[in-house]
Phi, psi and omega in degrees: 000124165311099167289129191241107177311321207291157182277198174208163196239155199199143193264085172296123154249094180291099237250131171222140147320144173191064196044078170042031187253146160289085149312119179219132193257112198271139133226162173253155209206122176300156191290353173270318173307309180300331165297333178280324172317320193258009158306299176323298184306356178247024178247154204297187187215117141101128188292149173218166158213031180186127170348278195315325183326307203269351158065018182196126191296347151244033177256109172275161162267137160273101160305317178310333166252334175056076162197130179318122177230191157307290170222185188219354180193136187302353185276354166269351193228157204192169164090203161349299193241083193292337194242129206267121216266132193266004161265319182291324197061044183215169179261158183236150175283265207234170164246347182216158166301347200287329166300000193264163165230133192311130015260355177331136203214150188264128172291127244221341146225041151279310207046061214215119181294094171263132177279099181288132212246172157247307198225126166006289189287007168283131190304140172219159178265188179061011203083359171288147175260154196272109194273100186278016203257319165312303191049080155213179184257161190211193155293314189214158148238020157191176207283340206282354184283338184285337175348305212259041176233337150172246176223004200250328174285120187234172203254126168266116210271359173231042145227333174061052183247163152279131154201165190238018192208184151198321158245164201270019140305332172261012170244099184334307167224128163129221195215157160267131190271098188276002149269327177279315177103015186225110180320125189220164195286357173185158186255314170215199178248042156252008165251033159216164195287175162250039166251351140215083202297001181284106155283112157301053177356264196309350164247018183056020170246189181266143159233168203260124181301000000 
C-alpha cells in the first residue's frame, strides 16, 4: 500500500473577544510542534498499577507509567477509532497506513484513514469534502463547512478538521482537547470536582466514583 511520506504543517488558530465574537487568526505551525500538541492532549489521569486502580471501565492502567490513561491496547478501542495510538494513549482510526483500506492512507497528524483527492469537484465519501490544500477529502475547507456544528467553529484548513479551541482560553468552561480541537469537560481528574472525581478521558467528562 502507498504510503504518504510528506509531513504535513497543522493551522494555529488563535481564538480572540471582540465585542462578544469569536476571532480567528491563522498561522502555520510545524509538524514537530504540532506533535507536541497533541501530547499534550492526551494527558492521563491518576496514579495505578492495575486497571480496577482507575475507577472506570474506560480508563486502562499504563503499568510502564502508572497512569490511568484511554487506552493501553487496540482491544480497549472499537467503532470509528479502532487503534490505540501508544504515544498518544488514546483510540484513532489509525496509526499507520496499513490500517487503512486502499486507496485510504493514514494521515500521520489527524491519525484519520483519509482518501486523496485533488481539486474541489472531486467526489469524496461519506460527506467529505476535497480539502485542496492537503488534496484529502476531509470534514472541511473552509470555515462555512463548519457552520453547521455552530459559530464557535472554524475550519482548520491544513488538517481539514473542525475545530472550536486551540488553548483552553477558548473554552468558558472545561479544558481544550487540543487533538480534536473541541473543548471538553476534563483532561484529566485534577479539571473535575469532588462530587465527581472521575475524569472519563474519551468522552471528556467528570463522573461521580
Amino acid at each position: 500500500m502507498r504510503r504518504f511520506g510528506a509531513s504535513l504543517a497543522v493551522v494555529v488558530v488563535g481564538i480572540g473577544a471582540c465585542r462578544g465574537e469569536l476571532r480567528f487568526d491563522d498561522h502555520v505551525l510545524d509538524a514537530g510542534a504540532a506533535g507536541d500538541a497533541l501530547a499534550e492532549s492526551a494527558v492521563p489521569s491518576g496514579p495505578c498499577t492495575k486497571d480496577g486502580d482507575c475507577g472506570l471501565a474506560t480508563l486502562h492502567c499504563d503499568v510502564d507509567e502508572g497512569r490511568c490513561v484511554a487506552c493501553t491496547s487496540h482491544t480497549h478501542c472499537g467503532g470509528p477509532t479502532p487503534r490505540c495510538d501508544p504515544a498518544l494513549h488514546r483510540c484513532v482510526g489509525c496509526t499507520s497506513s496499513d490500517d487503512c483500506t486502499s486507496p485510504a492512507s493514514c494521515d500521520p497528524v489527524t491519525r484519520q484513514c483519509l482518501v486523496a483527492c485533488r481539486e474541489e469537484d472531486d467526489l469524496c465519501p461519506n460527506g467529505l469534502r476535497c480539502n485542496e490544500r492537503i488534496r484529502r477529502c476531509a470534514a472541511c475547507a473552509e470555515r462555512s463547512h463548519c457552520e453547521a456544528l455552530g459559530p464557535s467553529f472554524t475550519c482548520d484548513v491544513l488538517t481539514g478538521r473542525c475545530i472550536s479551541c486551540r488553548t483552553d482560553a477558548s473554552c468558558p468552561q472545561g479544558r481544550c482537547d487540543t487533538f480534536l480541537g473541541r473543548c471538553v469537560g476534563c483532561l484529566t481528574a485534577a479539571d473535575c470536582p469532588a462530587s465527581a472525581p472521575l475524569c472519563d478521558i474519551a468522552a471528556g467528562r467528570c463522573i461521580p466514583r
